[in-house]
C-alpha positions in Angstrom: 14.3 -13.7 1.5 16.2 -10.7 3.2 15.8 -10.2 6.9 16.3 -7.4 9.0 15.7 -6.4 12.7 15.6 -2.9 12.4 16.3 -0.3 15.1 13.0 0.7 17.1 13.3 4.4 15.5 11.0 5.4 13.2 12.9 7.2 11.3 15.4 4.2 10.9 12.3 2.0 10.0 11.2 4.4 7.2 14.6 4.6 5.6 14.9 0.5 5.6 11.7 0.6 4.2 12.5 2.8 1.4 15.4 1.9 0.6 14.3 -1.8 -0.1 11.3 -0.6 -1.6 12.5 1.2 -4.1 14.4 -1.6 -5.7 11.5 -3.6 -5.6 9.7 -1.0 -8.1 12.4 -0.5 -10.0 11.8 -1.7 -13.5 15.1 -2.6 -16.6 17.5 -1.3 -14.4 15.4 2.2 -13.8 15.7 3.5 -10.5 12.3 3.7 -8.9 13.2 6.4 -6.9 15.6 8.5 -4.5 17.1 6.9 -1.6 17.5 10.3 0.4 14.8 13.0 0.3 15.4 15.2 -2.8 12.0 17.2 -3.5 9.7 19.6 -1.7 6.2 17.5 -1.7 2.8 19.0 -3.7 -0.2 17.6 -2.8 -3.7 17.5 -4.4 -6.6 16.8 -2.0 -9.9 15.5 -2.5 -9.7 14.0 -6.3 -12.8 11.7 -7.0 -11.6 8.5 -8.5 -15.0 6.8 -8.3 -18.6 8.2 -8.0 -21.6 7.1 -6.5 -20.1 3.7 -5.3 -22.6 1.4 -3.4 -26.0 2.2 -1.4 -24.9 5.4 -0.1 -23.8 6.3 -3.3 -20.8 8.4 -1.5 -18.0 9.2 -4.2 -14.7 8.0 -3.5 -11.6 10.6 -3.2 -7.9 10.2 -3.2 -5.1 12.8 -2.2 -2.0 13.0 -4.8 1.3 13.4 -3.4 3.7 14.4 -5.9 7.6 15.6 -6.5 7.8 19.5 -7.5 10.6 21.5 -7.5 13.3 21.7 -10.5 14.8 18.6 -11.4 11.7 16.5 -10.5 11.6 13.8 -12.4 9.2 13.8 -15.9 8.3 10.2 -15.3 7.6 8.5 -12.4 6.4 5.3 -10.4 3.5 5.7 -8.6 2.3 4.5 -5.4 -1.4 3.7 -4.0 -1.8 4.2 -0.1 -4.4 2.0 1.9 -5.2 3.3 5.4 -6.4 0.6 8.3 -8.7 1.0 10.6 -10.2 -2.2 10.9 -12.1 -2.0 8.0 -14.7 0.1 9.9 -13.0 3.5 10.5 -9.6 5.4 9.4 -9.2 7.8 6.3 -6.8 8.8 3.9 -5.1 11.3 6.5 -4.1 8.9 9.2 -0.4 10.1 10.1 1.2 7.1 9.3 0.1 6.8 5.7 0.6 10.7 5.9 3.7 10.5 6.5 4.6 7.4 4.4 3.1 9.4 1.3 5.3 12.7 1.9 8.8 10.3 2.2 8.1 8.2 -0.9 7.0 12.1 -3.0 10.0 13.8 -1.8 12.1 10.7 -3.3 10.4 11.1 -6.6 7.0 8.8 -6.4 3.3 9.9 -7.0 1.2 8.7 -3.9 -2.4 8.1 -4.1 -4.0 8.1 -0.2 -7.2 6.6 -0.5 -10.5 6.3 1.1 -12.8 3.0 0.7 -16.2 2.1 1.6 -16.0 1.2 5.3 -18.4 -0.7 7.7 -21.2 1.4 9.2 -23.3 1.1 12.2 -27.3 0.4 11.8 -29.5 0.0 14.3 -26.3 -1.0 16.5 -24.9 -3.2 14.4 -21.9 -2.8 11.9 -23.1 -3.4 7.9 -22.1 -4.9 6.0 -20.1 -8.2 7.1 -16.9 -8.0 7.7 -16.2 -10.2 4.2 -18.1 -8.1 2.0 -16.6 -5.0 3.4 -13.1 -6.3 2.7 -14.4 -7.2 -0.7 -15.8 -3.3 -1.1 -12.4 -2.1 0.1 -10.7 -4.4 -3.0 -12.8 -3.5 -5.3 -12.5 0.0 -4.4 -8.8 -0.1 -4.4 -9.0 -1.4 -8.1 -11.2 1.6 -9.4 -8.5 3.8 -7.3 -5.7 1.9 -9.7 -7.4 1.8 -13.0 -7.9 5.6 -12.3 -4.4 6.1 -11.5 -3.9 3.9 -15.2 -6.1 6.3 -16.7 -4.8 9.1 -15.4 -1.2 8.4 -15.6 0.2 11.0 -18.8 -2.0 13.6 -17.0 0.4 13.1 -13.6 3.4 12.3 -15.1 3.1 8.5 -14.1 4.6 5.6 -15.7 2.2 3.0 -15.6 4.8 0.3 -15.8 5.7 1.1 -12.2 2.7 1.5 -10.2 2.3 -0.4 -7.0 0.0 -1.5 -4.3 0.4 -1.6 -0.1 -1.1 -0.3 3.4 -1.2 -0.8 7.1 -2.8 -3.1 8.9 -6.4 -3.3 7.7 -4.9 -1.8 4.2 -2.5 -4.0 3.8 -4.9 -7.1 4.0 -6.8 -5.2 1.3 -3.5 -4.5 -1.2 -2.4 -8.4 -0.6 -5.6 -9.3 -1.7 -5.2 -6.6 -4.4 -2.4 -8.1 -5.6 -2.6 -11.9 -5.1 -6.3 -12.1 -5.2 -8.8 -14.2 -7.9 -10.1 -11.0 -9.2 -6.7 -8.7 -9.9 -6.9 -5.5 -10.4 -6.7 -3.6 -13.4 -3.3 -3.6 -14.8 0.1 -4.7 -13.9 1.0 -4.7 -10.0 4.6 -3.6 -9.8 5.0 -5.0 -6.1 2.8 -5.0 -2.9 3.9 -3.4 0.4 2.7 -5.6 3.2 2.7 -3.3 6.5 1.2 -4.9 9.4 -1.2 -7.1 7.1 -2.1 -10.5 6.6 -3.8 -12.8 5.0 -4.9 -14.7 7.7 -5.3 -18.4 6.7 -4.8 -17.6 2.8 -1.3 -17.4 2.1 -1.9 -19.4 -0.9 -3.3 -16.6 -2.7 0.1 -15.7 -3.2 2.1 -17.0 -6.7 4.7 -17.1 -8.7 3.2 -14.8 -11.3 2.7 -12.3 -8.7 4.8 -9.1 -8.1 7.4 -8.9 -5.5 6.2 -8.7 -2.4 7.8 -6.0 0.5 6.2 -7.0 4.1 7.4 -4.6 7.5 5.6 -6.1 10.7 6.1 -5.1 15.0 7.5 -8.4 16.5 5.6 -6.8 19.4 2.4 -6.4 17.7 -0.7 -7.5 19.4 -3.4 -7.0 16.8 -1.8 -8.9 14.0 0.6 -11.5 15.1 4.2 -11.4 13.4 3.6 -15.3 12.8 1.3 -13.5 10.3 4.5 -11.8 8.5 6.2 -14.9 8.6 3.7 -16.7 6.9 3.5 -14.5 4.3 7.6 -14.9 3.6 7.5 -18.2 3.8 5.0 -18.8 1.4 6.9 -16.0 -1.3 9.9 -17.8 -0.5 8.7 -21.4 -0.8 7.8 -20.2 -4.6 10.0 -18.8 -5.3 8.9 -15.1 -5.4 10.9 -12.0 -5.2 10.1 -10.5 -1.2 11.9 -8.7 1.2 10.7 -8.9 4.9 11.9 -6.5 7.9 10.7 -7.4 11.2 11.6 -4.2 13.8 12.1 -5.5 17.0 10.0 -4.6 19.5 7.7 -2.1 17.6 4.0 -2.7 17.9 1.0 -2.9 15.7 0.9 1.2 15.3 4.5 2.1 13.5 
């Protein structure tokens, strides 16, 4: 396990998290990306990845982040984006995962941003329960994956390197992604824990698993950094490739 307290900026934070994230992608010695920012950032809005998902038979949409510019590479990893928001509001334009998906593109990823299914109210009550809509939200995540599979020649995307992670509420929903009984479609090149958990499941997590990269707020409120913790202890008591940075006094919203 490696173990930083990083410096409250957030610039600082993004560059620690790139940095170690990129070697966690990285695949036969293939860098998984740049360290610095390289390329201007082209995005695609809007593309449906799932249609008619569910009772409201709402279609599902994803905004691509990509590279562009000369020298952009031909082949590149790719990463899927998960907004939080409590599993009950949020979208695929909160800033954070905004701004994440611009970094990692003008280093040389793909980014998917991704909307879910998310809890609605009726008749003054939120539907569906809060387990089912975490297992919409997986299960939507996986069609956004095997899309991204599908689609990869089309983007330039090598689907050797194509991994998983979000904040808070997302990154509950890419841990399960990842570690859960029903894995998604394909091979998960590693999972980006960002103010997640897994609450009292750690044991979801293996040893077949991929390498697992968690950032938590030791002054988080809304998800504990016990909850960080737990999740490196248990990738570390198997043996798993992690990295964890724990940014002192930064709070649940990075």
């Amino acid at each position: 396990m490696r173990a930083l307290r990083a410096a409250s900026g957030r610039t600082s934070i993004l560059a620690l998290s790139i940095l170690s994230f990129s070697n966690a992608v990285s695949l036969n010695g293939q860098s998984a990306g740049f360290v610095d920012s390289v390329f201007p950032v082209q995005v695609t809005p809007d593309l449906g990845y799932a249609a008619r998902v569910g009772a409201s038979g709402a279609a599902l949409q994803l905004d691509l982040y990509e590279p562009a510019g000369p020298g952009a590479p031909h082949l590149r990893p790719a990463f899927v984006a998960i907004h939080g928001g409590g599993l009950a509001a949020g979208d695929k334009t909160n800033a954070n995962i905004v701004e994440l998906c611009r970094a990692l593109a003008s280093r040389g990823y793909v980014c998917a941003a991704i909307n879910y299914r998310l809890r609605t109210t009726t008749d003054g009550v939120l539907q569906p329960s809060p387990a089912q809509a975490l297992q919409n939200a997986v299960d939507d995540a996986g069609r956004a994956i095997a899309w991204i599979t599908a689609q990869a020649s089309a983007w330039r995307i090598d689907p050797r390197r194509i991994a998983v992670g979000g904040s808070s509420a997302g990154a509950t929903i890419a841990l399960r992604v990842g570690y859960g009984p029903t894995r998604s479609v394909g091979k998960i090149a590693a999972v980006l824990s960002w103010s997640g958990s897994l609450y009292a499941s750690p044991d979801l997590i293996d040893a077949s698993g991929p390498p697992l990269f968690i950032v938590h707020g030791t002054a988080d409120t809304l998800v504990a950094v016990e909850e960080a913790r737990s999740l490196a202890r248990r990738a570390g008591a198997i043996s798993l490739p992690h990295a964890v940075y724990l940014c002192e006094g930064i709070g649940h919203n990075m």
